[in-house]
N, C-alpha and C positions, 0 to 999 in steps of 0.2 A: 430589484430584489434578487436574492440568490441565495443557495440551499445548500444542503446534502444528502440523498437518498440512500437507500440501502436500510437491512434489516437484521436486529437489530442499532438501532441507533444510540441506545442510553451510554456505551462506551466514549462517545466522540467528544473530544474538545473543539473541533469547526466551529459550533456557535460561537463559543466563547474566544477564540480568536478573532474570528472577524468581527465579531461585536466591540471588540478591545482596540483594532485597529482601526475601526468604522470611524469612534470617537475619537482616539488619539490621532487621526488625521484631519479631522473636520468630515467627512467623506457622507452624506445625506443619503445614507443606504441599509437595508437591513440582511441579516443574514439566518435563513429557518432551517430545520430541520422536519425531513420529509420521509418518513418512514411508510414503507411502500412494503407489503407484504407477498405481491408480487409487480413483474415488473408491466403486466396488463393494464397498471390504472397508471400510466405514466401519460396516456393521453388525458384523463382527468386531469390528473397535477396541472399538467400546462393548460388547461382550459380554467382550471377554478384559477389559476395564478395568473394573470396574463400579464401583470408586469415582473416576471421570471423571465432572467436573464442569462444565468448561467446555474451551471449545477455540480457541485463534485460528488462522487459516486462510489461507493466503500463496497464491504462484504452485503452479502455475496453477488452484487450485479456486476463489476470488473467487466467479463468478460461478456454473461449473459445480455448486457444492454445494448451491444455492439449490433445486432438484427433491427433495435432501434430506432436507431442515426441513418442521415440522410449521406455523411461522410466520415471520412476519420482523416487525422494528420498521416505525416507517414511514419511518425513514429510510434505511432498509434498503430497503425496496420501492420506495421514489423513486431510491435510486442504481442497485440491480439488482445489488449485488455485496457480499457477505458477509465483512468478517475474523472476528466474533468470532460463538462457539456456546456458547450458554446448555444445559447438559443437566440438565432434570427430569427424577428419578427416581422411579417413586412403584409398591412395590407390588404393587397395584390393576392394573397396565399389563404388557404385554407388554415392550414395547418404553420405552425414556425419549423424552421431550418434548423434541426440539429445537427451540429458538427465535435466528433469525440476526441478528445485528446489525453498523451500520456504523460502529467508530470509526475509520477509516480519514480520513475527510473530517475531521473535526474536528481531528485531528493534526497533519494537513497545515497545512488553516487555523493551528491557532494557532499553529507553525511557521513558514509563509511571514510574517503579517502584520507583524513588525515589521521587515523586509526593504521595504516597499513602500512607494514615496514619492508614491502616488496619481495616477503618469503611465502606471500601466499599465493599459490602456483593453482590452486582450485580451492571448491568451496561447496561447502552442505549444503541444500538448498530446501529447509523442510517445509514441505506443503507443494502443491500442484496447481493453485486456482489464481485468481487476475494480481492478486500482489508477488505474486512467485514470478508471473512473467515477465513484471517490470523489473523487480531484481535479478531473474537471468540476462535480460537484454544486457541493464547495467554492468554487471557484471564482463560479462563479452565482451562491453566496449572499452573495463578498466585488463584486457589479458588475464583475465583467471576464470578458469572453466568453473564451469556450472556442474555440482553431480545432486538432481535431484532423491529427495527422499518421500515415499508417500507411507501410508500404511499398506496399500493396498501393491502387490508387483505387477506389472508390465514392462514393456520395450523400453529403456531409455531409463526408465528409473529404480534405483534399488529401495528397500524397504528397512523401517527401525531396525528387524530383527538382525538383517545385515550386516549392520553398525558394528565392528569389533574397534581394538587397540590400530591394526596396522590403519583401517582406512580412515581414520583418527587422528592419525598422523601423520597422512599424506592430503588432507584438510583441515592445516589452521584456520579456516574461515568458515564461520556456522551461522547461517542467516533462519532465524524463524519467521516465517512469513503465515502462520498458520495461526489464529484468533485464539489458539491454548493457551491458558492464562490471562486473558480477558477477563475487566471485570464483566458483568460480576462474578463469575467463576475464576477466582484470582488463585487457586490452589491447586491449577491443572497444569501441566507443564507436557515438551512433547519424550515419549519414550527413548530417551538414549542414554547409553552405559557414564553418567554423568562423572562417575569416578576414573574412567581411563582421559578426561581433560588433563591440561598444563597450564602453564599460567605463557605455554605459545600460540593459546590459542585465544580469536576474538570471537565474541559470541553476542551476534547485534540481534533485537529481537524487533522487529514492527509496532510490537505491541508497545504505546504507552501509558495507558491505561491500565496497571498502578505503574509508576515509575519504574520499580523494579519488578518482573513478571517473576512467577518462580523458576521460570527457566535460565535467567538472568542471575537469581539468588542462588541457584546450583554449579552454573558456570563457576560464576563470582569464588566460589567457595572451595573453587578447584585451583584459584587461581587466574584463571582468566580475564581477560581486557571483556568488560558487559558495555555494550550500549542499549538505550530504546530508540525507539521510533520518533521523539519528539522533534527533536531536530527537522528530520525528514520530513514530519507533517508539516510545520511551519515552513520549511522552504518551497514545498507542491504549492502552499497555499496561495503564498506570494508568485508562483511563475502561474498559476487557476488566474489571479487577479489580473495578471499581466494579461494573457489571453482573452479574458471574456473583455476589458478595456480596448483589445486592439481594433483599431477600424474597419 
């Protein structure tokens, strides 16, 4: 068996993916959803489950569930934020072998890249928490700088109110990585001057729960190149498969 934790859950398409590929492979497996209101009864979960095998892991435990794990990949240790949980079981052991890993970045990347027509030299990055990390790594590893945005200023990131026309336009590339516009709150979008867009800019959102988020229908409306997240989810999910499958 295998999951996905995190709270809220009623956003997620996971079940219905891997229940779709369960069957359309033959594959004798089921896949739940495990909503965890903190991340304390994580030792529950794997005792009431005990044939729990792997786990992918959404808002907001990314980063929080990293204390944990017994290891991380290293790409996992280089982002600092966790979707997918490998659980060995053996025995021998009290407890199973959590091991944390990130396909998160790689989704995104192969996702975004055939969107990009190599003028985009940096990029918005709204939000701060474990889906933000794996889109800066990514980001890094395709050369275009990361400028994050939160609401809140500190060192290293600027804030909405910041946002004018010049830095605008020296960021064709606007990544929401922030649950705004999530159902069910489908009518929240994040604060930026939506009328100084172009149709040079791309405006990918995480979110794919509704298809189009409203910050996607704002872009869109400026003209800009909109993606979601779906993509992205289905490719995490298949490299999640790969991993908890590997020997």
């Amino acid at each position: 068996m295998y999951g996905l934790t995190g709270y809220p859950l009623c956003h997620s398409f996971s079940e219905k993916y891997f229940s779709e590929k369960f069957e359309r492979e033959n594959i004798g497996e089921c896949y739940r959803l495990f909503p965890l209101t903190d991340l304390q009864s994580l030792d529950v979960l794997l005792t009431k489950n005990a044939d729990l095998r792997g786990l992918n892991v959404t808002i907001p435990y990314k980063k929080d569930i990293i204390k944990y794990l017994d290891a991380l990949s290293v790409d996992a240790e280089r982002i600092g934020a966790v979707n997918v949980v490998k659980i060995h079981r053996n025995p021998d052991l009290e407890k199973p072998v959590l091991i944390g890993y990130n396909t998160d970045w790689k989704g995104f990347s192969l996702s975004l890249s055939p969107l990009l027509s190599g003028n985009e030299k940096s990029a918005l990055v709204l939000g701060t928490g474990g889906a933000s990390a794996a889109v800066i790594f990514a980001l890094k590893e395709l050369g275009i700088k990361p400028v994050m945005v939160s609401r809140h200023m500190r060192e290293g990131v600027i804030t909405y109110a910041d946002i004018n026309g010049k830095i605008l336009s020296e960021n064709l590339l606007i990544i929401n990585t922030t649950p705004l516009g999530m159902f069910p709150d489908i009518d929240t979008a994040p604060p930026l001057p939506y009328h100084l867009l172009s149709s040079s800019h791309i405006c990918y959102d995480l979110v794919y729960n509704p298809s189009e988020t409203e910050f996607m229908k704002r872009c869109r409306q400026m003209g800009a190149i909109v993606k979601n997240g779906l993509e992205m989810l289905h490719i995490q999910a298949e490299l999640s498969w790969e991993i908890w499958n590997e020997p």
